[in-house]
N, C-alpha and C positions, 0 to 999 in steps of 0.2 A: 504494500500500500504506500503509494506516494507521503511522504510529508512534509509540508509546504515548511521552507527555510523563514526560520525568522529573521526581518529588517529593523531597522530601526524608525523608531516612533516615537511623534509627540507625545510629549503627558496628556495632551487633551483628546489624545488619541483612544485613551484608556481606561476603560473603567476601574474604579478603583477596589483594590484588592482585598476590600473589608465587603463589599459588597459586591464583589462577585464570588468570593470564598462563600458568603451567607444565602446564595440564590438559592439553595435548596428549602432556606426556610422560609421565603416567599410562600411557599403552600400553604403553613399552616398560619402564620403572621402575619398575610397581606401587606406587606412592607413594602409602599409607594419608593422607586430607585427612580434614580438621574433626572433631567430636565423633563417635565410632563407639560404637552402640549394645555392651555387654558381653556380651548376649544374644543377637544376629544381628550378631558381626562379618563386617565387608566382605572381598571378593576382590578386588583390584586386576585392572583391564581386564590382559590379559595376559599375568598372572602364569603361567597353565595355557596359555590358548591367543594364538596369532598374530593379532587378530583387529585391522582398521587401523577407526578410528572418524571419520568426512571432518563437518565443521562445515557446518552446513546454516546459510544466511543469505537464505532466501528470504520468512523473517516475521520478520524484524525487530525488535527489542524494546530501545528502549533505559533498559532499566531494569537496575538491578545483580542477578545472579542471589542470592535468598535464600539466607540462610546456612544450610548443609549443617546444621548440628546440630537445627535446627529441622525440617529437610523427616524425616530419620529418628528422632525423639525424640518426633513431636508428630504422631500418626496417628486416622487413625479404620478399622478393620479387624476390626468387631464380634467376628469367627471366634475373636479370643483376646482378646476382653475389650471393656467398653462404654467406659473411660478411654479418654481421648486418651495417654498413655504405656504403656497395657495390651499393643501391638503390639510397644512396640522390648525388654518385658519379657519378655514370653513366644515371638516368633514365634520364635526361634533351635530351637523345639525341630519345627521343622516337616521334613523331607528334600526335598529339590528337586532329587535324582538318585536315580533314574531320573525323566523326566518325561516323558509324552507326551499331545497335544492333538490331539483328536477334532475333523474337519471334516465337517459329515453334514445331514441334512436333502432341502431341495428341491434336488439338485446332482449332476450326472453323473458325478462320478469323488471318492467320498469317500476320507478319509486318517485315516490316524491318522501323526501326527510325533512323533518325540521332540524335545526343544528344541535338539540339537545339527544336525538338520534345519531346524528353524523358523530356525536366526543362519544359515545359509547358504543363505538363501532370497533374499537383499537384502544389498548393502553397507549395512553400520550408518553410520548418522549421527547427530550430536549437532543436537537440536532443542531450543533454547531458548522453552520455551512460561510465558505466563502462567495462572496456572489460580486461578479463585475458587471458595472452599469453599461447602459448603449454607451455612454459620454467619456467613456474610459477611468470612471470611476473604481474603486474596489472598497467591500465592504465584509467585516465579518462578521455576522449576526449568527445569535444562539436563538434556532426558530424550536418554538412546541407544537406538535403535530404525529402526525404518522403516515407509512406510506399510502400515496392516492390507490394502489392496487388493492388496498384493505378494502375500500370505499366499490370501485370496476368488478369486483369480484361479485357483488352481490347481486350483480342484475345480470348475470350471466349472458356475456355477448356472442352473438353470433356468429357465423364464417363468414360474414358480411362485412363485419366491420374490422375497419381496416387503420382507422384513424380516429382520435377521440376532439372534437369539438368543447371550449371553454364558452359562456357566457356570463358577462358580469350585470348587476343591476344597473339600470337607469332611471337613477327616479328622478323627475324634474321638479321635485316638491323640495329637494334637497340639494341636489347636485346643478350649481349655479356651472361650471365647466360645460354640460348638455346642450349650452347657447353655442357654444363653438363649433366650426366647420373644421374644426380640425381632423377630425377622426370621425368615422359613422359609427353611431351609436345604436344598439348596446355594444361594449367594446368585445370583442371576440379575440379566440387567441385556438392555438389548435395544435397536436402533437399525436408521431407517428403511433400507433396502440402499443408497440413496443418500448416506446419512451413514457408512455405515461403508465406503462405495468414496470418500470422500472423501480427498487426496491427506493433508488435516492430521489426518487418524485416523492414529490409530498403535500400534504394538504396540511396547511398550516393553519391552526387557531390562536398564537399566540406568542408571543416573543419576549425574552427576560425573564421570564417564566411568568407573565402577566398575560393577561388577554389581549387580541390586536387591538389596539387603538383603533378607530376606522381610519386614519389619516393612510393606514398600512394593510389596510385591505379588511378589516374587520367583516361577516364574523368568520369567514374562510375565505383564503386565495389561496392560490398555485405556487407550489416554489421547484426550480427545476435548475439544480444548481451551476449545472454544467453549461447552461445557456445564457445569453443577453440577459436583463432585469427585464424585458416588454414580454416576456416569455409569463411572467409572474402577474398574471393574471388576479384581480383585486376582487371582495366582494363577488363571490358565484353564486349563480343562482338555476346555471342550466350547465348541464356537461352530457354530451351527445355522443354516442358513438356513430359514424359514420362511413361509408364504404367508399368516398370520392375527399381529395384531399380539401380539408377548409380554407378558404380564403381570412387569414388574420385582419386583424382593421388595421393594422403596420404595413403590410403588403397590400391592401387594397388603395391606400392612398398613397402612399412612395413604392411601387414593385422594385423600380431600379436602385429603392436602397434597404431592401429588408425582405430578405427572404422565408422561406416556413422555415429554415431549419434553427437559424441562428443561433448556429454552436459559436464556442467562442473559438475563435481562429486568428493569433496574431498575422500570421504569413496574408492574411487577407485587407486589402484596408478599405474601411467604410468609405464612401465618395466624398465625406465633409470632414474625416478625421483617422488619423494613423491608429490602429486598434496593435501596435506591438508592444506599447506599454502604459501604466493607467499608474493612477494615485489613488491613495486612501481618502476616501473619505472626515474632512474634519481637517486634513493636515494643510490646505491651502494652496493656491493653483502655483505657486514659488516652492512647495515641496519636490523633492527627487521622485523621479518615477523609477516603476517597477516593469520587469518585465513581464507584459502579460504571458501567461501558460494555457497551452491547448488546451483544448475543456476545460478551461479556468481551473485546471491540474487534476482533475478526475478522467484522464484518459486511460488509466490503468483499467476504470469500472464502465467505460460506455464507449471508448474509441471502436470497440468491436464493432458496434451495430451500424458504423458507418466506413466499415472496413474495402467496401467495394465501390464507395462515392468518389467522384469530384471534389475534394468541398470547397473548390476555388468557384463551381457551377453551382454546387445547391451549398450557397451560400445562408 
């Protein structure tokens, strides 16, 4: 198993080591950490429910997790706005109870869940993933969730389906971002059925060992570590399996710059920006950069499945 080298890092880089040693007892103490947004304040893991979160140490990462203020302060989440702080502004005005998420398509026994079904589908676990933004950011967040195949499994799909379809909420009662022509709404997003039955896909409820904020996708998004952040799909509310590939809302309005696969691929460069090496988040556009890694350095667990591609063509 690869493990990523450590760099050197701001202090403001980093969570500090009293409270990230104590994240386990976030569960039973509800102990609010780091900068919380005023407009989508946090729930502490547990505060409402009993719910145990077990530390998954099967990818590795020895890099310090990114500082909490920066992962909820510093989003991209078009639905309320094109700013990178336009999410931890406005999403607070979004409801995330009642919730329920539509499983349907090529599949023999579809469902509809409410999200209090979907956390008791899987013991929750704390997965510490690296994830690099379009903008050649890099970010380490410790997400809570489990994998999306726990969730695919239960509507048993077809020989048909070939591809699994993302949609996220559009509610115009909240989401002031839905005035914009930027993107066609509801946002869509779409991954091969072999990558989203992949163990390190995941469906994420929660980060820090706290519930999502909505600024960060609350009450479930997509996290798919080894790809772009536009991959990471906010807020769902439909997931399709389908036999013909989906058109993403990234590729439906830029094709010539964003393709379905959008692994990460230094040797490839975006048409607005060099993708062979990115900065941390937090650390300021005059920090040193890193050099970005193939599959944002999970090619030891998925370069396989794209063992017979281009990926200079399916970008």
């Amino acid at each position: 198993m690869y493990k990523f080298k450590s760099k050197p890092v701001l202090p403001s880089d980093i969570t500090s080591e009293s409270v990230w040693l104590a994240r386990r007892r976030y569960v039973q103490q509800a102990v609010a950490l780091g900068l919380i947004s005023m407009a989508a304040p946090y729930q502490a893991w547990g505060q409402e429910r009993s719910w145990s979160v077990e530390e998954n140490t099967r990818w590795p990462i020895d890099e310090p997790p990114t500082a909490e203020k920066h992962i909820v302060n510093y989003n991209n989440f078009y639905e309320f706005g094109l700013g990178k702080e336009d999410p931890a502004l406005y999403a607070g005005s979004m409801r995330t109870d009642p919730w329920v998420v539509r499983i349907d398509g090529e599949v023999e026994r579809p469902l509809e869940l409410d999200i209090e079904q979907i956390r008791k589908l899987a013991p929750l676990e704390e997965r510490i993933y690296r994830l690099r933004c379009v903008e050649a950011w890099s970010m380490v967040v410790p997400w809570v969730g489990f994998s999306l195949s726990v969730l695919l499994r239960q509507v048993q799909p077809t020989s048909k389906a070939k591809y699994v379809r993302f949609e996220t909420v559009a509610d115009h009662a909240s989401m002031r971002g839905l005035q914009s022509r930027v993107l066609q709404w509801p946002y869509a997003e779409g991954l091969r059925i072999d990558e989203a039955m992949h163990p390190l896909t995941m469906l994420v409820l929660g980060l820090y060992g706290k519930e999502l904020p909505n600024q960060n996708g609350a009450p479930l998004r997509l996290m798919v570590p080894w790809k772009y952040g536009f991959k990471s799909a906010k807020s769902l509310v439909r997931i399709s399996f389908v036999e013909e590939q989906p058109v993403s809302s990234w590729m439906a309005v830029a094709p010539q710059e964003y393709g379905f696969f959008a692994n990460v691929n230094p040797d490839v460069a975006h048409p607005r920006w060099s993708q062979a090496s990115e900065r941390k988040i937090g650390s300021g556009i005059f920090a040193a950069r890193q050099a970005t890694l193939p599959f944002n350095g999970y090619a030891e667990d998925v370069a396989h499945m794209y063992s017979s591609m281009d990926l200079r063509r399916y970008y």
